[in-house]
C-alpha positions, 0 to 999 in steps of 0.5 A: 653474710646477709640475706639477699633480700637485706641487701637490696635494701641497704641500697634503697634510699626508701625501704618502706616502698619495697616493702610494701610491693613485697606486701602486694605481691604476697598478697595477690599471690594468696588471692589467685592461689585461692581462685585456683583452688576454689576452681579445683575443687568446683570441678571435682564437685562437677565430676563427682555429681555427673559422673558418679551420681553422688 
């Protein structure tokens, strides 16, 4: 039994393209991750200093 993922890629006449997109993917997926958290956080900054008079 393979992994879903090996088998796509014994169809492909080209892997190194597939395995790139999977790179970029990852790659934006970390990137917005980031800008999400780095927003989280900004916003706890802002209620804590309004707020709570910190």
């Amino acid at each position: 039994m393979q992994v879903p993922s090996n088998i796509f890629l014994d169809r492909l006449t080209r892997p190194s393209a597939y395995l790139s997109l999977a790179a970029l993917l990852w790659g934006l997926f970390s990137v917005s991750t980031g800008f999400a958290w780095r927003s989280v956080v900004s916003e706890l900054v802002f209620y804590r200093a309004v707020y709570l008079d910190a």
